[in-house]
Structure formats: C-alpha cells, structure tokens
C-alpha positions as CSV (number, residue, x, y, z in Angstrom):
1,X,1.9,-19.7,-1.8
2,X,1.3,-19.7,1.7
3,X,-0.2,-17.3,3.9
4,X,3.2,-16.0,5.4
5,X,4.9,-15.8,2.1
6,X,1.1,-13.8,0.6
7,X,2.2,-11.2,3.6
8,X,5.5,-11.1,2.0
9,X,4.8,-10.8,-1.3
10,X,2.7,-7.4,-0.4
11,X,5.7,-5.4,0.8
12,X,6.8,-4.1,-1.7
13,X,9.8,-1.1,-2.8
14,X,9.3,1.5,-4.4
15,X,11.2,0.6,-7.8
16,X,9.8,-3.0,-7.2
17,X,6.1,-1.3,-7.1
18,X,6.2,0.5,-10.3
19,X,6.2,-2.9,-12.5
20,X,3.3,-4.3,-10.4
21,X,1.3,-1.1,-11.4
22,X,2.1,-1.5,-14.7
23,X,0.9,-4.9,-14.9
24,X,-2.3,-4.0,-12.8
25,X,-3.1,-0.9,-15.4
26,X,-2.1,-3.1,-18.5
27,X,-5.0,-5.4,-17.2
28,X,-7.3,-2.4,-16.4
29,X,-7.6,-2.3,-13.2
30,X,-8.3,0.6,-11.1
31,X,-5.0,1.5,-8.8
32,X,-6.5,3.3,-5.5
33,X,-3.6,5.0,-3.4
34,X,-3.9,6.2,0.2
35,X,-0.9,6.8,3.0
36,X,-0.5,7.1,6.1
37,X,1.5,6.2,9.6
38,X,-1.0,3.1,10.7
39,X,0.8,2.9,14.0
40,X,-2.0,1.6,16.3
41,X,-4.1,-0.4,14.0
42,X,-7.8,0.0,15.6
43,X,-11.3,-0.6,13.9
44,X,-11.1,3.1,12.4
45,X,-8.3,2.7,10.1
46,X,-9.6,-1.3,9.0
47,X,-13.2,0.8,8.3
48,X,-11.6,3.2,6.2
49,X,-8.8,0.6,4.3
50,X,-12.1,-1.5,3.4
51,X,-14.0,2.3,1.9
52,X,-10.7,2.9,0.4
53,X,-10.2,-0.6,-1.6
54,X,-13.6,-0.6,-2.4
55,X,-13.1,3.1,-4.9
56,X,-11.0,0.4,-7.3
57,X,-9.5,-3.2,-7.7
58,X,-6.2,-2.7,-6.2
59,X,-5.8,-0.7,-3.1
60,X,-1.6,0.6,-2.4
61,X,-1.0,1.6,1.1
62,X,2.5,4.3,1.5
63,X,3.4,3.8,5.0
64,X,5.7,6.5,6.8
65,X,9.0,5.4,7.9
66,X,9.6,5.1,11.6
67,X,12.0,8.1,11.0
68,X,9.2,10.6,9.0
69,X,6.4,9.1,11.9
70,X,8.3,10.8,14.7
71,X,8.9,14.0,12.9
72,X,5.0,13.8,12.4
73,X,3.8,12.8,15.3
74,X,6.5,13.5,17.8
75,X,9.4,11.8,19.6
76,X,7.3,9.2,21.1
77,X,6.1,7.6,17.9
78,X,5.8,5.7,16.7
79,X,4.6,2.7,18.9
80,X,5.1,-0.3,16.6
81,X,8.0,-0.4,14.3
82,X,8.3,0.0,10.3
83,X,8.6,-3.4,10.0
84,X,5.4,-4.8,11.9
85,X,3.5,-2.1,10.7
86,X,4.1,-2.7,7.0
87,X,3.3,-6.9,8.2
88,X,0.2,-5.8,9.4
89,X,-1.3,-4.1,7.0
90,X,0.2,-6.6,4.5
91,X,-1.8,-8.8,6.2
92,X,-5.3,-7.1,5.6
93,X,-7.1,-8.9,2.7
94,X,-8.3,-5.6,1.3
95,X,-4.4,-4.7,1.1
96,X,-2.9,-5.2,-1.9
97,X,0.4,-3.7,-1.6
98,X,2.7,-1.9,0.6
99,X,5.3,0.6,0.4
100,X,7.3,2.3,2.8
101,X,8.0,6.3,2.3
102,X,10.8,8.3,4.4
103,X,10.0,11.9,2.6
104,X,7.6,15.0,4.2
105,X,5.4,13.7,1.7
106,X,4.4,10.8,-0.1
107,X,4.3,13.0,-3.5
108,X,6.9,11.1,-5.4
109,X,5.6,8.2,-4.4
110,X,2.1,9.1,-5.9
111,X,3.7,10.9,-9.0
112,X,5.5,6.9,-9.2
113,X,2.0,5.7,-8.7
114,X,0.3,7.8,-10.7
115,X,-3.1,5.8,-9.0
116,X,-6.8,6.3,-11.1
117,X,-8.0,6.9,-7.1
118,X,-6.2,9.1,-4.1
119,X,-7.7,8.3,-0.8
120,X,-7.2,9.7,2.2
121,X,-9.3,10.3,5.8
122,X,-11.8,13.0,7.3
123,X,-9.9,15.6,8.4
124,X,-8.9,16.5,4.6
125,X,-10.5,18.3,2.1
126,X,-9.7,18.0,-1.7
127,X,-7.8,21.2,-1.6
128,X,-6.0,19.9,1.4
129,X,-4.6,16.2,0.2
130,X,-0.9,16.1,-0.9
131,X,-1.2,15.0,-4.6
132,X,-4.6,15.5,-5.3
133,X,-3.7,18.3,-7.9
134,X,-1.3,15.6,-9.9
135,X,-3.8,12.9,-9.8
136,X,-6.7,15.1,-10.9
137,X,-4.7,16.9,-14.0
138,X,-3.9,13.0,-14.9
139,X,-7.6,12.6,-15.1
140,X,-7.9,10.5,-11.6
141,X,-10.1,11.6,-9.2
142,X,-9.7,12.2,-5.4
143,X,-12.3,11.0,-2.3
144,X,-12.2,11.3,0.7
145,X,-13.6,9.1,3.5
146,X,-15.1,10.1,6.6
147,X,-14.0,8.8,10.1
148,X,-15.7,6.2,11.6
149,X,-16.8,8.2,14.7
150,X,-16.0,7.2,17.6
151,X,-12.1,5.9,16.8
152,X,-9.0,7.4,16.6
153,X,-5.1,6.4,17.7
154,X,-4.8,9.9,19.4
155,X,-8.1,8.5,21.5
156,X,-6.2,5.3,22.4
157,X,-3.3,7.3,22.9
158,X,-5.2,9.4,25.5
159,X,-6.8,6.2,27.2
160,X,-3.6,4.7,27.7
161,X,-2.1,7.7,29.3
162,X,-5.3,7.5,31.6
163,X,-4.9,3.7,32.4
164,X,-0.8,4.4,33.1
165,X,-1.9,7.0,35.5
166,X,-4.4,5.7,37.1
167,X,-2.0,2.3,37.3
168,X,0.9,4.1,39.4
C-alpha cells in the first residue's frame, strides 16, 4: 500500500469502523477515542494527538462535520473543509482512524466505539467530557490532557484578524 492509499484507508464510516474495532479488541488492543473539530491543525493539537495515542495502541479521531463545526464555532468555521480535515489527520502517523460525526455530540459515536480510553483536551474535566460516564460504567477510563501552553486555533484566529487589519 502506498502512502496515499494508507491516508485512505484511515477514513473510515461509522458502520465501516465498528468491524475494525472489533478486530483491534479481538487482538487486545487498547482502543483510545478522542474528537474534535481540528480545523487549523497547529503544534497544539499534533502535541496532544501524540499524549492521546500514547494512553493505548490504536488511537480513533471523531471529527465534526463542516455542518456541526459552524453550529459550534460560529458561521465562519470552519476554515478548511470536512474533507481535508479528515486527510490531514488521516495523515498523522499516530492516527489510526478517522470518522466523521454530524450530531451535538459525538455520544453515539463513542457508545459504537465503546473505546478502553476517552481523551479529550484541557479545558475539560472528568465530569465535564461527553461520554465519560458510558466509558467508565464499561470499565474504561477517562484522561485528560493538558494544553500545550502557548497554542490554540482561537490564538491564530486572533493573529490573523491582526495581520488582515493591519494589511488593509
């Protein structure tokens, strides 16, 4: 397989995910599961996809639909497509899957999942995380990983909006 066709192979739907994580926990590995929006890829997120794979052996990323992104984030998200943002992260060798989600929440996607691991970033606590009560009654546990300080996408946003001003 080549490199193009190993992106590929990592985007994955959601009924098409299920046998995969069947055939990772019949081999016994650990299924980590985290989600998000990844719409400006920056050193922050790769920091915390890297924490993330290394809580298990296979590391699922739910990526928000372009359509649940702007009802998020607002009207002006999200910056890169569904499609390129699913390739990019695809791309990441600490990636081992992809999905894409459209719901509020990813919680039927992690009720599917069913992961050993939940993951998500800094500004959450336990009590906080969407599916940390499921994956905890199954037995799993639940981290959660600090930022790396310093990088954000709302603080690119805000220096972009700087640069355009300052450009006109």
């Amino acid at each position: 397989m080549n490199h193009i066709e190993t992106i590929q192979s990592k985007i994955l739907g959601k009924d098409e995910l299920t046998g995969h994580v069947d055939s990772w926990k019949q081999t016994g590995k650990k299924v980590v599961f985290t989600n998000g929006c990844f719409d400006i890829l920056h050193k922050g997120h790769i920091d915390y996809l890297n924490r993330a794979a290394d809580c298990g052996d296979v590391l699922i990323v739910g990526v928000n639909s372009d359509e649940s992104v702007s009802r998020l984030k607002g009207s002006h998200r999200p910056i890169q497509d569904e499609s390129s943002r699913l390739w990019v992260l695809a791309s990441l060798s600490c990636v081992t899957a992809v999905v894409l989600f459209g719901e509020e929440t990813p919680i039927e996607l992690i009720r599917k999942v069913s992961p050993n691991v939940l993951v998500k970033g800094g500004d959450y606590t336990v009590e906080t995380i969407v599916g940390a009560q499921e994956v905890l009654s199954s037995g799993g546990i639940v981290e959660v990983i600090p930022f790396l300080e310093g990088y954000s996408t709302s603080r690119l946003e805000d220096k972009i909006r700087r640069w355009d001003n300052h450009s006109r």
